[in-house]
C-alpha positions, 0 to 999 in steps of 0.5 A: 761260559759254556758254548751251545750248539748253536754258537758253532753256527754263527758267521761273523759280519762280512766285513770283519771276516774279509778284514781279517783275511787281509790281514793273514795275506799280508801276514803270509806275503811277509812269511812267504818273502822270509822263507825265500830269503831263508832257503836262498842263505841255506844253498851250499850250507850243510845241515849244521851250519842251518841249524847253527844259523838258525837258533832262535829264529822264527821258522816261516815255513812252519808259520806260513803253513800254521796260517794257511790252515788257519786260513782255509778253516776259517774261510770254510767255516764262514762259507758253510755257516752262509750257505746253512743261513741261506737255506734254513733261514 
């Protein structure tokens, strides 16, 4: 399916846009929660002993920066698609 140039353009409803900011606060409160209790658990510890600890672990900080900027570029696109349909329409 090939995108035109309009597809960039359009803002999704209010409500599905505001639902799914909800959802990556709350994603982030809990990554922000995690990476506290993460940098508390790495104090005294030398870098090894963190690397060691945190094989196979999830990063939260690197997810907590993935949906802040996942965050704002939705956030901007929404308001500069509004701001574009209040004054051309």
């Amino acid at each position: 399916h090939k995108r035109n140039w309009t597809s960039g353009l359009t803002v999704d409803k209010f409500e599905d846009h505001q639902k799914k900011n909800e959802d990556v606060v709350d994603r982030m409160l809990k990554l922000t929660e995690e990476y506290n209790e993460r940098v508390q658990e790495e104090e005294g510890k030398t870098s090894e002993q963190i690397l060691v600890d945190n094989v196979g672990k999830i990063d939260p900080k690197r997810h907590l920066e993935s949906s802040v900027s996942d965050l704002m570029s939705s956030n901007i696109i929404q308001c500069l698609g509004t701001m574009l349909d209040t004054v051309v329409f």
